[in-house]
C-alpha positions as CSV (number, residue, x, y, z in Angstrom):
1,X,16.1,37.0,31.8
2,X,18.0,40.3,31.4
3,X,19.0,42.0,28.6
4,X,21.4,40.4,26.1
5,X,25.4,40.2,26.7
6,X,27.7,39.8,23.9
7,X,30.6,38.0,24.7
8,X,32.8,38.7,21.4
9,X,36.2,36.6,20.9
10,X,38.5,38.2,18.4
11,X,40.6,36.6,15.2
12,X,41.0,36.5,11.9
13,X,38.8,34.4,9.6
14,X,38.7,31.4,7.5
15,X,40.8,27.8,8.5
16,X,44.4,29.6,7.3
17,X,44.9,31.6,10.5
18,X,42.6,28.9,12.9
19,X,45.6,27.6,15.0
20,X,47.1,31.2,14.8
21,X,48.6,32.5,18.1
22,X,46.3,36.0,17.4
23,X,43.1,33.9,17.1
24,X,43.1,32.7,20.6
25,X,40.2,34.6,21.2
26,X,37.8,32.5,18.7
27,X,38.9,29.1,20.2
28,X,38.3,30.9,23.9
29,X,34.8,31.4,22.3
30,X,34.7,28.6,20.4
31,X,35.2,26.4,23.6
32,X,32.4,28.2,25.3
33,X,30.0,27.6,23.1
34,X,30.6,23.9,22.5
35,X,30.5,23.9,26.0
36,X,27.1,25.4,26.7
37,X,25.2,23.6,23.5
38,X,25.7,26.6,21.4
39,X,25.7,26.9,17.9
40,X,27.6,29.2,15.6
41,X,24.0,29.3,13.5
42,X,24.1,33.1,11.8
43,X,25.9,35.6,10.2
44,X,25.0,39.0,10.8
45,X,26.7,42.2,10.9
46,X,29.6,40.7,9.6
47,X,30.1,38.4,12.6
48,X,29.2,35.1,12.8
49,X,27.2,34.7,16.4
50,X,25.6,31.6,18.1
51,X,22.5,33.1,20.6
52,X,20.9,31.5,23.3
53,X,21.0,31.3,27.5
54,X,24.1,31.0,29.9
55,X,24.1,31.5,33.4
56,X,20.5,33.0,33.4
57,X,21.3,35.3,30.9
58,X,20.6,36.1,27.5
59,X,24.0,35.5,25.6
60,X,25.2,36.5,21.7
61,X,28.8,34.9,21.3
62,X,30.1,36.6,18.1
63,X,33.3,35.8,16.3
64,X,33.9,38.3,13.5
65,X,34.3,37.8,10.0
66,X,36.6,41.1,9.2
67,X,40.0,41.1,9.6
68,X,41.6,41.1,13.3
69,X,42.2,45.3,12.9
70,X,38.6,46.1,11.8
71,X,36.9,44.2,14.4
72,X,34.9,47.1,15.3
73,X,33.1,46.8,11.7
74,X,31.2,44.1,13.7
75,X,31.0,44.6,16.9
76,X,29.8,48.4,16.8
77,X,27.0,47.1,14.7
78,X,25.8,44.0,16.6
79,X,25.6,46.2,19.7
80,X,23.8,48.9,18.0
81,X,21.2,46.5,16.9
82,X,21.0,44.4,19.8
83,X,21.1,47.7,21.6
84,X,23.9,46.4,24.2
85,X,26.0,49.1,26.1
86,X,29.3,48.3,26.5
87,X,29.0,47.4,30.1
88,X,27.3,44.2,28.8
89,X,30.2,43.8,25.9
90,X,33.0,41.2,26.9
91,X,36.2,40.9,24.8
92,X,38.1,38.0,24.8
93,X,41.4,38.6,22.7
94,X,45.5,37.3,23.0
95,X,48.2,39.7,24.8
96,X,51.7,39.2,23.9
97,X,52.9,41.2,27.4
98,X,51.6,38.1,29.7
99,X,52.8,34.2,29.3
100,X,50.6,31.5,28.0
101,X,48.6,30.2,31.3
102,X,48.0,33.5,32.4
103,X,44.6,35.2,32.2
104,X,43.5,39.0,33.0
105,X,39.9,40.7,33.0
106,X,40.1,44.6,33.2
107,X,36.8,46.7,33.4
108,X,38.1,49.4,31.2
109,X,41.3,50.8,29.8
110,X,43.5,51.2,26.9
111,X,43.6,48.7,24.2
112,X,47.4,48.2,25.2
113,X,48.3,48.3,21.1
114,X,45.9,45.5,20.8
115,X,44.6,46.8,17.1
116,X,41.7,44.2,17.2
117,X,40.3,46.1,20.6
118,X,41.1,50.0,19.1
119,X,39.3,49.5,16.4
120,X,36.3,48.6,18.7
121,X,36.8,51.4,20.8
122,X,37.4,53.9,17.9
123,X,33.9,52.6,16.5
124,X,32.2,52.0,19.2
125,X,33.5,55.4,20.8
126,X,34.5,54.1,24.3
127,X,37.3,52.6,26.1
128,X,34.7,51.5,29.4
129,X,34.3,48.0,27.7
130,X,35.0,44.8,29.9
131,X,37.8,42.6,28.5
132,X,39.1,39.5,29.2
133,X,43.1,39.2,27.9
134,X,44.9,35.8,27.6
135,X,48.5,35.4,27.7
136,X,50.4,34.4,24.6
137,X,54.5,35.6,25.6
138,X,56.5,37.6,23.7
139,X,58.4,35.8,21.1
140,X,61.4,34.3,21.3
141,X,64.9,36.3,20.3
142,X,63.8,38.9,18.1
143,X,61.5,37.6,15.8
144,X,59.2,40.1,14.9
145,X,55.6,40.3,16.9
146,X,53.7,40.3,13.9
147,X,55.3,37.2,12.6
148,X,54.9,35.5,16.0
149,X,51.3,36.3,16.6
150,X,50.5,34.9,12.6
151,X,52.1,31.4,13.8
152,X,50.3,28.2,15.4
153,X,50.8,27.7,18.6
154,X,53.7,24.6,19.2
155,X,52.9,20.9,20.6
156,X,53.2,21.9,23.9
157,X,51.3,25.0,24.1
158,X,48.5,23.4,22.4
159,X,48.6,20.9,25.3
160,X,48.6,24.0,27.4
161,X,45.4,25.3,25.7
162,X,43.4,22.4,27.1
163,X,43.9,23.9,30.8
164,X,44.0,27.8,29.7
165,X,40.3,27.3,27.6
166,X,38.1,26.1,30.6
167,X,39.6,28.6,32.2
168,X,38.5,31.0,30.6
169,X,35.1,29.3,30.2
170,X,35.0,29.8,33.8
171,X,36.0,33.3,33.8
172,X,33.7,34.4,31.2
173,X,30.8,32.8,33.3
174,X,32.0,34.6,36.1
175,X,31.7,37.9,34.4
176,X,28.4,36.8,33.0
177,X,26.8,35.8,36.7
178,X,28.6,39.2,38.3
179,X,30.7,36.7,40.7
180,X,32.1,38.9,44.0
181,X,35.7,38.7,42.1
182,X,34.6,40.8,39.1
183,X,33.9,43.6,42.0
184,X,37.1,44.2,42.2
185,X,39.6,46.4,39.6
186,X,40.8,43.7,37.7
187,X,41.6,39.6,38.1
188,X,44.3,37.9,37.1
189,X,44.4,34.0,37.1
190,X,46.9,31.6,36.2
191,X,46.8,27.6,35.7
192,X,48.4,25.4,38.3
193,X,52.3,25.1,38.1
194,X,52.4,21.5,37.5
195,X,50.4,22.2,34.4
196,X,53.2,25.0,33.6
197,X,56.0,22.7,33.7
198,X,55.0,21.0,30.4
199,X,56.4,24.4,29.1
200,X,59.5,23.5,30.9
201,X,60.6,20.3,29.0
């Protein structure tokens, strides 16, 4: 096996904010892990991080324990440790700017106001970090973002979540086994319309 990955999903802590809209990222983890017979066995570096094997490769899934905006406060030190370059450092956080069902890995870039993925950057000291955004919609009138991102996500969109997480499961496998899409600028995927229309009712 090669060196480690660290596939990091981003939230805020404790069961208060575990339906949350903003903690999409830990469930996208969560899933994963569940999925591949990981456990969620340490704390260390202020994250708490399930190891072992996925895809042929040596994995550290790591959901930190700071608030969303210092999330850096973890994952700088885990890859400092672990000795990981950011190449090998997958992000997996919500975006307000695309609609639930939608899902969009980006090599690099600018953390888009995302304060979860500056504060990585700013303590990391790099913006070349892989990351893997998935859609949450702008809220509705003009309730204010912060407000919407704090709330659970409704009956239907949690019926929507069963369809967004394996796909993101699958995307995160693709990054993880260098798939022929991930050679290319940036992916977007979307689940099937007939799964979309259950927003639609």
């Amino acid at each position: 096996m090669t060196e480690f990955a660290l596939i990091v999903g981003l939230g805020n802590p404790g069961p208060r904010y575990a339906r949350n809209r903003h903690n999409i990222g830990f469930r996208a983890v969560a899933d994963l892990a569940v999925a591949h017979r990981l456990s969620f066995s340490r704390t260390e570096h202020y994250a708490c991080t399930a190891h072992g094997a996925l895809a042929g490769r040596r994995v550290i899934v790591a959901q930190p324990q700071t608030w969303m905006n210092e999330s850096g406060k973890a994952v700088a030190p885990l890859a400092h440790f672990y000795k990981i370059p950011p190449e090998h450092i997958l992000v997996i956080y919500d975006d307000l700017d695309i609609p639930l069902g939608t899902l969009r890995f980006r090599p690099n870039g600018s953390s888009g106001g995302h304060r979860g993925l500056a504060s990585i950057f700013q303590h990391l000291g790099t913006q070349e970090l892989p990351r893997l955004r998935l859609g949450i919609g702008r809220p509705p009138g003009r309730m204010d973002a912060a407000a919407y991102v704090l709330q659970n996500f409704s009956e239907d969109e949690e019926t929507l979540l069963w369809d967004v997480l394996p796909l993101a499961r699958q995307l995160i496998v693709g990054w993880l086994t260098n798939d022929s899409d991930f050679q290319r600028p940036g992916i977007t995927k979307r689940i099937k319309n007939e799964q979309m229309k259950i927003m639609k009712k």
